[in-house]
C-alpha positions as CSV (number, residue, x, y, z in Angstrom):
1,X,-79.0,35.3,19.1
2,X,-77.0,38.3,17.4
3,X,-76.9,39.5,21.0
4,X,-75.5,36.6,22.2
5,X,-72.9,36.4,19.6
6,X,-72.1,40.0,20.1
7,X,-71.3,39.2,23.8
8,X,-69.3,36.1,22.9
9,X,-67.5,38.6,20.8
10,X,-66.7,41.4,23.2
11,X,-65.7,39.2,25.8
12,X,-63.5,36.9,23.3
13,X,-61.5,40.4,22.0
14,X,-61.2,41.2,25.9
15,X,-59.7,37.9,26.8
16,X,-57.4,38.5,24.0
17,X,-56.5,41.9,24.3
18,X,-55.8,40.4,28.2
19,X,-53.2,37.8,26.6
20,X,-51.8,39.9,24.4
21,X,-50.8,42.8,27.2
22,X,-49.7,39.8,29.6
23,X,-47.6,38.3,26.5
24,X,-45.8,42.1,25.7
25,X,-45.6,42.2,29.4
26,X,-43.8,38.5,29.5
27,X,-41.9,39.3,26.1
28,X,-40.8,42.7,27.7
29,X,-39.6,41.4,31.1
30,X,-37.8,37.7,29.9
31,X,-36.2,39.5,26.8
32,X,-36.4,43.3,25.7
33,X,-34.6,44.1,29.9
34,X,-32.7,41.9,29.4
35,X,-31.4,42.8,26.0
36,X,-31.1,46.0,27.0
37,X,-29.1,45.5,29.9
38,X,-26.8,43.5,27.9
39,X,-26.8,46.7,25.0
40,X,-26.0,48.8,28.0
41,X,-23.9,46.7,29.6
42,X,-21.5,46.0,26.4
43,X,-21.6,49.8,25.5
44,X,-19.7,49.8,29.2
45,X,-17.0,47.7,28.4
46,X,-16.4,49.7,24.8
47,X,-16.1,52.5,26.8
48,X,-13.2,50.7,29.3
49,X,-15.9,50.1,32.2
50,X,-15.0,46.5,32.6
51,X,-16.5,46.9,36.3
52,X,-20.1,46.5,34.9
53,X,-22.6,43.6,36.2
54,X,-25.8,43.2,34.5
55,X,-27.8,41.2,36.9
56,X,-29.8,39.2,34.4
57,X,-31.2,35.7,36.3
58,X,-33.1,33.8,33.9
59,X,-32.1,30.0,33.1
60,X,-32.4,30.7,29.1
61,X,-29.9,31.7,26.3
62,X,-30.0,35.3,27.2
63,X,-28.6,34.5,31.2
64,X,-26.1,32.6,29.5
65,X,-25.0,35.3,27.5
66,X,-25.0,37.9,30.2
67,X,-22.9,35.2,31.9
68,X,-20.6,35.0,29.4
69,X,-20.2,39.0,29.4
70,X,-19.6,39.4,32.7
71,X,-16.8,36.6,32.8
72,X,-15.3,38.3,29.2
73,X,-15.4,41.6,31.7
74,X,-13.7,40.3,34.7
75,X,-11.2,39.0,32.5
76,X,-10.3,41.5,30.8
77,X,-10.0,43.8,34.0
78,X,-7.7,41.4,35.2
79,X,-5.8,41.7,31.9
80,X,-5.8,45.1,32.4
81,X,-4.9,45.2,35.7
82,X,-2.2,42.6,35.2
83,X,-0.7,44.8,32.0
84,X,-0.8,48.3,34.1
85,X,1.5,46.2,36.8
86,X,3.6,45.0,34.4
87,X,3.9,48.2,33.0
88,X,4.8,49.6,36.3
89,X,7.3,47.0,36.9
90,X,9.2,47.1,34.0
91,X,9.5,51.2,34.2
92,X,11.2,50.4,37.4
93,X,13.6,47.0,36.3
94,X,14.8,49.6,33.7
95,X,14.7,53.0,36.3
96,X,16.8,50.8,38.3
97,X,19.6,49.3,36.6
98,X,20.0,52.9,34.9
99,X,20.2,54.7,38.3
100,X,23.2,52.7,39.0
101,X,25.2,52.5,35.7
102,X,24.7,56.7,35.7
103,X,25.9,57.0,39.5
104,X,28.6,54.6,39.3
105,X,30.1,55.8,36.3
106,X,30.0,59.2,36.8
107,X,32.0,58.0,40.4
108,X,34.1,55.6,38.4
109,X,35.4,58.4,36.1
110,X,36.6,60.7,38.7
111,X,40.5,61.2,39.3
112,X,40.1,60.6,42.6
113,X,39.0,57.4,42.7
114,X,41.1,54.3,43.5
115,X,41.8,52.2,40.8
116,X,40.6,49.4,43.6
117,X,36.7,51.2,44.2
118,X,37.0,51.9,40.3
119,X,37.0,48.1,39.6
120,X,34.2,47.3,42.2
121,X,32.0,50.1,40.5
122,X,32.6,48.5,37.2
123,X,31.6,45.5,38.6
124,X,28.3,46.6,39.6
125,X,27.7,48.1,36.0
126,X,28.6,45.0,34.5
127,X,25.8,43.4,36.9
128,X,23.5,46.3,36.4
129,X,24.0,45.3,32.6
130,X,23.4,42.3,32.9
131,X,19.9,42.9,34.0
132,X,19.1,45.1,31.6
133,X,20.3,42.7,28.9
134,X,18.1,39.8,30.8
135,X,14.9,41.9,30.9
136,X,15.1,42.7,27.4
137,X,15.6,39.4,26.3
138,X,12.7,37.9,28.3
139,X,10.7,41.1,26.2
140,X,11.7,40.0,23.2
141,X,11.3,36.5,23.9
142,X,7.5,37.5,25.4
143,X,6.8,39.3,21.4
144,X,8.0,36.1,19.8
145,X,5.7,33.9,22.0
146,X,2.6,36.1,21.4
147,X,3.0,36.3,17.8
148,X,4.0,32.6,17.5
149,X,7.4,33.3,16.3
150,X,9.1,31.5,19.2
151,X,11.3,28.8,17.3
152,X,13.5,25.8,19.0
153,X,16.0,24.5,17.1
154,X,16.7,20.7,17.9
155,X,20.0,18.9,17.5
156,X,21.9,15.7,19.0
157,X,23.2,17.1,22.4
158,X,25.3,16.1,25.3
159,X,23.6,16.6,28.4
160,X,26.7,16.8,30.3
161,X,27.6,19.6,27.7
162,X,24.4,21.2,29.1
163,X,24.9,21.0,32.9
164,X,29.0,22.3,32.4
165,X,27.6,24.9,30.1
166,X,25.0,26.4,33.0
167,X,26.9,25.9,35.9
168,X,29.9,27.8,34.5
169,X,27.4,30.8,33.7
170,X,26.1,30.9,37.6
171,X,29.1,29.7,39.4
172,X,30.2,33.3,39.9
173,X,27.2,34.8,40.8
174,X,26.5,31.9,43.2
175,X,29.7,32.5,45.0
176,X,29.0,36.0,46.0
177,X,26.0,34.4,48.2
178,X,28.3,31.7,49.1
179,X,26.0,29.5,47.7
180,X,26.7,26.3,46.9
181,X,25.7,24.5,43.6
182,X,25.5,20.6,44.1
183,X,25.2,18.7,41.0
184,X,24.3,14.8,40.7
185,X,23.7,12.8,37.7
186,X,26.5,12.9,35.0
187,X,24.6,13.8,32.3
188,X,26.4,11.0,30.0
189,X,23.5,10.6,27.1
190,X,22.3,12.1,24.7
191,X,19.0,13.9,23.5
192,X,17.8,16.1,21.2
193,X,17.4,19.6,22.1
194,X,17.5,23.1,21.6
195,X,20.7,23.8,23.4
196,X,20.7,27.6,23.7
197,X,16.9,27.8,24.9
198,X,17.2,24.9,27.1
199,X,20.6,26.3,28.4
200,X,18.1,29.7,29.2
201,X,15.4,27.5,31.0
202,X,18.3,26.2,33.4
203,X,20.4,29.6,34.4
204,X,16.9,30.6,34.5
205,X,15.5,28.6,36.9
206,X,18.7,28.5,38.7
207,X,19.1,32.7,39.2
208,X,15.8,32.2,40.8
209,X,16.4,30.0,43.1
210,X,19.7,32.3,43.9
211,X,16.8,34.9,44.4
212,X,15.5,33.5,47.4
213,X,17.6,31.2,48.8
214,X,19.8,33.0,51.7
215,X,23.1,33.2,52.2
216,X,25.2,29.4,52.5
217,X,22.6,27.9,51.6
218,X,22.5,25.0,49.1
219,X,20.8,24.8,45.5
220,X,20.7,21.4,44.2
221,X,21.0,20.5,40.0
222,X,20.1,16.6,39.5
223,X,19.7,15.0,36.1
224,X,18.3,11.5,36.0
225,X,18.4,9.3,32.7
226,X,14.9,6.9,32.8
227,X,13.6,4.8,30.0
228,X,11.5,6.8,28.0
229,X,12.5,10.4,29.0
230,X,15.2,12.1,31.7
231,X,14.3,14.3,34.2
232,X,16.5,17.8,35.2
233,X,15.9,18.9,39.1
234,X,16.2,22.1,40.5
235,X,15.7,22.3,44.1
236,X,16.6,25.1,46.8
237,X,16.0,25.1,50.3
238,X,14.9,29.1,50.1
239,X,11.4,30.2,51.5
240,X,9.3,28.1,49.7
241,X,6.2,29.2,47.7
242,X,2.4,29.4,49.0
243,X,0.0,27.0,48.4
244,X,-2.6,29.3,46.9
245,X,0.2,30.9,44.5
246,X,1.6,27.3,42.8
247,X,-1.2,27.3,40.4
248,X,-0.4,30.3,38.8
249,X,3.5,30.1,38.8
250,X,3.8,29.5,35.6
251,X,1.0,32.5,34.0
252,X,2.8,35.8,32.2
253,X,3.4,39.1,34.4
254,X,2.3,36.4,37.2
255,X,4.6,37.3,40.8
256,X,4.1,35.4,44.1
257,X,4.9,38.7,46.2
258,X,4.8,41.7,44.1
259,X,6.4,44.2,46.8
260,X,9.4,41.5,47.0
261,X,9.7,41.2,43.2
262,X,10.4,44.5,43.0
263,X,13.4,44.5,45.3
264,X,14.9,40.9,44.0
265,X,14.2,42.1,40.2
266,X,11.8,40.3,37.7
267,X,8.5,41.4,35.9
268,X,6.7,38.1,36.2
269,X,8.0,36.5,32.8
270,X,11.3,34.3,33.5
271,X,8.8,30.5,34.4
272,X,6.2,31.8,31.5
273,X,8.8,31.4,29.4
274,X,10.8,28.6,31.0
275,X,7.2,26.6,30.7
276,X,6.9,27.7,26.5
277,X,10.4,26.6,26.1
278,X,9.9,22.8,27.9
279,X,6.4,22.5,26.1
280,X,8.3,23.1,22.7
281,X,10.6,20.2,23.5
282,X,7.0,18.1,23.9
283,X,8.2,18.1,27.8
284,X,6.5,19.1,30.8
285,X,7.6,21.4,33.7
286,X,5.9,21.1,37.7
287,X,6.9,22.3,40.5
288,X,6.8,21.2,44.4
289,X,7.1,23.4,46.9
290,X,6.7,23.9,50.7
291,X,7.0,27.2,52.7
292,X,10.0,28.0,54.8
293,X,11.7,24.3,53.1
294,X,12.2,25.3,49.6
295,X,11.2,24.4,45.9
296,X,12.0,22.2,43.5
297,X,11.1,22.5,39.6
298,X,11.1,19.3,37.9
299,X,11.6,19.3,34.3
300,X,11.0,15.9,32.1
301,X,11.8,15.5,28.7
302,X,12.0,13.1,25.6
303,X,15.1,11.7,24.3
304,X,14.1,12.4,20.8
């Protein structure tokens, strides 16, 4: 009988011992790897390895979290990769502008130059300023957005005030282009707004459609009173925008063709902003667009 329960026993602690390896074994594969990858895997991205994958499969909290790792990786290496661009970009907006200030000043102060050329090189420093002045604004605009700072100031406006405002800040740059600027709608009504910002989301938008519309060419300003709120149009007939691209127009550092960015000028701010400014005014900003037709942004906004 003692025998018996002896063998009972031994085989008993056996079966045990058996459940306990295959549970350290279970325990080990479903949660210390795991854990360990993740360890390993977040020690990566300290270390600015944001390339790092960590392969973990299971269907329980842990794969979520690995999940949720690897998509906090890929977006901050798009973060990244978007900031180093940026960076780049707006090392060469100022390069730029500088190289032609320098050269054309150093020309312009020479005796021998006509007092004609000496006006057209001034010109081009005036523009050159201008860009410079444009790119640090949008900067300085960007700070205030990120720290929350950005303020609107609303009062009882004039829309027509507005549109004459804007079109006599791009009428002379339009006419070098020989573009013309149709406006429709007269604007008669009033609404309350911050008319310095909203003047900015207008020049804006137009100096971009003056980007990429070609030479002749029409750029179209339309303001429409309707019950509740009006609506301000801004439509080119320039080469259009992909289809793949319009969901992002509006993101920061965001450019639809980097390589042609960088000849027209910009660093991927002027619609972030534009957007910021129109949701501050409880508004909403879309835009339509078809390649090789043109674009049209369509702002709508609240009377009060």
């Amino acid at each position: 009988m003692v025998f018996n329960f002896t063998g009972i026993f031994a085989v008993l602690v056996v079966i045990t011992l058996f459940i306990t390896v295959l549970a350290i074994f279970y325990i080990t594969r479903t949660v210390a790897r795991p854990l360990l990858k993740i360890k390993s895997g977040t020690e990566k991205i300290a270390q600015g390895d944001l390339s790092i994958r960590l392969n973990v499969d299971t269907e329980d909290e842990l794969g979520e979290l690995a999940k949720s790792i690897e998509n906090l990786a890929e977006k901050l290496e798009f973060m990244k990769r978007e900031r180093d661009e940026f960076l780049s970009s707006v090392a060469h907006e100022l390069r730029t502008p500088l190289t032609f200030i320098k050269g054309y000043a150093d020309i312009a102060s020479r005796s021998s130059t006509t007092p004609e050329a000496k006006a057209q090189y001034l010109g081009i420093i005036r523009e050159e300023s201008n860009r410079l002045t444009q790119l640090t604004e949008n900067l300085m605009n960007l700070a205030q957005l990120e720290e929350n700072e950005f303020k609107v100031e609303k009062h009882r406006v004039l829309i027509k005030e507005l549109t004459i405002e804007v079109v006599s800040k791009v009428t002379g740059m339009f006419s070098q282009k020989k573009i013309n600027l149709l406006v429709s709608g007269e604007g008669n009504f009033y609404a309350n707004i911050d008319f310095t910002r909203m003047e900015q989301v207008l020049v804006n938008l137009l100096m971009n459609a003056y980007k990429y519309s070609t030479e002749g060419s029409d750029i179209q300003l339309t303001v429409t009173p309707e019950k509740e709120n009006f609506k301000i149009v801004i439509a080119d007939k320039g080469e259009g925008i992909p289809r793949k691209n319009l969901p992002h127009i509006f993101e920061r550092f965001y450019r639809v063709d980097k390589s042609r960015t960088r000849k027209t000028g910009g660093v991927g701010l002027g619609l972030a902003i534009v957007q910021d400014i129109v949701k501050k005014h409880n508004g909403k900003i879309v835009v339509e667009s078809i390649q090789n037709q043109g674009t049209a942004f369509i702002i709508e906004l609240p009377y009060s």
